[in-house]
C-alpha positions in Angstrom: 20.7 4.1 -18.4 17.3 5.3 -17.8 14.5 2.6 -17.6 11.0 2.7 -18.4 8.2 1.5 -17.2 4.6 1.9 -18.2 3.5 4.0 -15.4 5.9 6.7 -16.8 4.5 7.3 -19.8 1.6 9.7 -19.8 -1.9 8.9 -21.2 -2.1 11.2 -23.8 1.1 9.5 -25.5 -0.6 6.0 -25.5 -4.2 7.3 -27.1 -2.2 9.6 -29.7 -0.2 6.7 -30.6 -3.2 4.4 -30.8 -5.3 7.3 -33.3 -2.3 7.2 -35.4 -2.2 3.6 -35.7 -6.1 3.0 -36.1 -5.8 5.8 -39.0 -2.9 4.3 -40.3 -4.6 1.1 -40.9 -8.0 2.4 -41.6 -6.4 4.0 -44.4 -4.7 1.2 -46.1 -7.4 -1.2 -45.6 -10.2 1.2 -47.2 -7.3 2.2 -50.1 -6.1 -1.2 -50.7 -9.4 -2.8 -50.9 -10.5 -0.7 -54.1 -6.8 -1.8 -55.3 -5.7 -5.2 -54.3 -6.7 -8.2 -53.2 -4.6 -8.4 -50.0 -6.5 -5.5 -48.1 -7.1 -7.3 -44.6 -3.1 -8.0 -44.7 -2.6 -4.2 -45.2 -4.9 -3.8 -42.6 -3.4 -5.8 -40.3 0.1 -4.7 -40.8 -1.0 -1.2 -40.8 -1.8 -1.7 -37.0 1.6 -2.9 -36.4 4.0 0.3 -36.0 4.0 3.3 -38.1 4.8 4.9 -40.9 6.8 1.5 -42.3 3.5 -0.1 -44.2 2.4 3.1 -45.2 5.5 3.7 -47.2 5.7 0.0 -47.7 2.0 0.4 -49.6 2.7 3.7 -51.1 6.0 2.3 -52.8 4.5 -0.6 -54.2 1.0 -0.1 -55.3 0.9 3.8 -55.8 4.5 5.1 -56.9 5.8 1.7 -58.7 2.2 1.7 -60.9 2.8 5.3 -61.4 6.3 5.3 -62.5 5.9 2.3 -64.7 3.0 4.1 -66.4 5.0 7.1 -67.6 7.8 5.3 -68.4 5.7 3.7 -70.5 4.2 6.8 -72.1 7.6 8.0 -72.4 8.8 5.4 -74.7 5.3 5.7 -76.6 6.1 9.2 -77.4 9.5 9.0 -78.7 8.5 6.3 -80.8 5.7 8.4 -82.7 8.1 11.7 -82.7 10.7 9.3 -84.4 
């Protein structure tokens, strides 16, 4: 089994996987603070790994909303073409 250790991974890796991260959670906080209440937790978590919250938040506050909304219209429109 191969082992590694931290002087095997090159430098580059490390600092593109830190950019991701700090966009990751950049992102969430600035979108979830014009939408929720909880943006410092989405901040936070965004920090944590990636792309888990960012699907996480996209699922709940962007496609769930969405979804729910034209469901909504949906109904709305078979109920005036009836």
């Amino acid at each position: 089994m191969h082992k590694t250790n931290p002087e095997s991974i090159p430098v580059w890796v490390i600092v593109l996987a830190a950019c991701i991260l700090l966009t990751q959670s950049l992102f969430l906080f600035i979108h979830s603070r014009r939408h929720t209440k909880y943006y410092w937790i989405w901040g936070i978590v965004g920090l944590i790994q990636s792309p888990g919250p960012l699907i996480a938040y996209w699922l709940v506050y962007i496609f769930w909303p969405w979804r729910k909304e034209r469901l909504k219209d949906r109904e709305h429109r078979n109920k005036r073409d009836e």
